[in-house]
Structures are given as structure tokens and as C-alpha cells.
C-alpha positions in Angstrom: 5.2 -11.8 15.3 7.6 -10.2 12.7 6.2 -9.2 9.2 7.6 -11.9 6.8 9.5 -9.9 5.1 11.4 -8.1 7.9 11.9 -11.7 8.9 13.7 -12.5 6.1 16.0 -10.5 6.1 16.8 -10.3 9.8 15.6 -7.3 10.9 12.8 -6.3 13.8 9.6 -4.0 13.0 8.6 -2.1 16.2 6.0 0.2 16.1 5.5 2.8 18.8 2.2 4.1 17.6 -0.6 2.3 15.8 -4.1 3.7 14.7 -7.1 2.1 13.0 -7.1 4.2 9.5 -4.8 5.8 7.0 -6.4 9.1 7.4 -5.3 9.3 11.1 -1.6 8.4 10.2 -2.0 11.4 8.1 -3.3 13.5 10.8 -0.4 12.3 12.8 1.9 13.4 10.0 0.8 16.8 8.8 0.8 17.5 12.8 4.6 16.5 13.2 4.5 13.7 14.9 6.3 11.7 12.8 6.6 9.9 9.2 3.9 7.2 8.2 4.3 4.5 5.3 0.8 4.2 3.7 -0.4 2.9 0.1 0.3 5.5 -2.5 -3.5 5.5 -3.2 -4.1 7.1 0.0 -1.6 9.4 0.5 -2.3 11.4 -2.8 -5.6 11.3 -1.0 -5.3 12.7 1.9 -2.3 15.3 0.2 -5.2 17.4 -1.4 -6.6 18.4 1.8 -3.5 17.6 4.1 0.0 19.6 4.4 2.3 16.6 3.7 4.8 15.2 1.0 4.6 12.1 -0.6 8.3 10.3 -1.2 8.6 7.4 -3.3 9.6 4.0 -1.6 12.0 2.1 -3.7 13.6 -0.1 -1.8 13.2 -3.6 -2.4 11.4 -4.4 1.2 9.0 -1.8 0.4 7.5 -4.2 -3.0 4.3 -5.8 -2.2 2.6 -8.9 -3.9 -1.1 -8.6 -4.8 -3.4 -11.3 -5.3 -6.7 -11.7 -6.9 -9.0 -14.1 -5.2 -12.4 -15.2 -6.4 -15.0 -18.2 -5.1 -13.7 -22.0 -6.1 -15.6 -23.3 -9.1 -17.8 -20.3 -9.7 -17.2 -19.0 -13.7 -16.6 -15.0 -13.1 -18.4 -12.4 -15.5 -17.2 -11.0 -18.1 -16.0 -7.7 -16.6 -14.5 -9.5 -13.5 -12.1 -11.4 -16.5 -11.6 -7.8 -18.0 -10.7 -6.6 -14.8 -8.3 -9.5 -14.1 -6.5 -9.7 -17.4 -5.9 -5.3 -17.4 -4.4 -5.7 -13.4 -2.5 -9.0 -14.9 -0.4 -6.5 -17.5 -0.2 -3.4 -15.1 3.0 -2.4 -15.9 4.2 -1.1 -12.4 6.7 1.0 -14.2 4.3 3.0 -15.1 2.6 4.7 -12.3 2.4 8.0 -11.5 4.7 9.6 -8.7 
């Protein structure tokens, strides 16, 4: 089944290798196999002890929606609305890299 978004616009995702964990796609990279597209998070991870460079995605396919989910009917603490209310004004703009 396509990804939705590769759906949309008509095109086909194939994959030729797939591994259970970010780290090994970086293993795979620094080792020339080939390029890998990972959360930013990881990849400045794994580039501290890895030989790889990090390029920025910024095409509009490459945009991803993030939800925040919590139990129906169930009053969240304090720090859980903190939490919600600083990742609801993230201004994407700003991040790093």
C-alpha cells in the first residue's frame, strides 16, 4: 500500500532495503550503501559518533503532521497542558539545521 502522501500526488514509494531502527540506516549510510531519510532528531544523533551529513528536506512531501493524543474524558496534569500549549506555538521556522 502506497504512503498517502505519495498517493496523492501520483507517485510510487519502493523501497529496496528496510531495517528495524534508525541507527542501522545510519550504519548503512556512513558505510556507502546509500542515502537514508530519518527524523532530524536522529540523525544529529547518530552524526556525533557517525561519518555522515545531514541535508535539510524542504520539499513539500517531506512536511509531516504531528498529533497529540491523550485518554477520552481523563483531565491531563498540569505539565501535560504546559507541554501541549509550548508544542501548539512551536514555530517550525525556528529549528535548528
Amino acid at each position: 500500500m502506497l504512503p498517502p502522501l505519495a498517493r496523492a500526488i501520483g507517485r510510487n514509494l519502493s523501497f529496496r532495503i528496510q531495517v528495524s531502527s534508525f541507527e542501522s540506516i545510519c550504519l548503512l549510510v556512513e558505510a556507502g550503501v546509500g542515502i537514508g531519510i530519518i527524523p532530524r532528531s536522529s540523525a544529529l544523533r547518530h552524526a556525533r559518533t557517525m561519518k555522515l551529513q545531514i541535508v535539510s528536506l524542504t520539499d513539500e512531501w517531506a512536511r509531516r503532521e504531528t498529533k497529540v493524543v491523550n485518554r477520552a474524558r481523563t483531565p491531563l496534569p498540569k505539565l501535560a497542558q504546559a507541554l501541549i500549549r509550548h508544542l501548539a506555538n512551536f514555530n517550525v521556522e525556528e529549528r535548528l539545521l
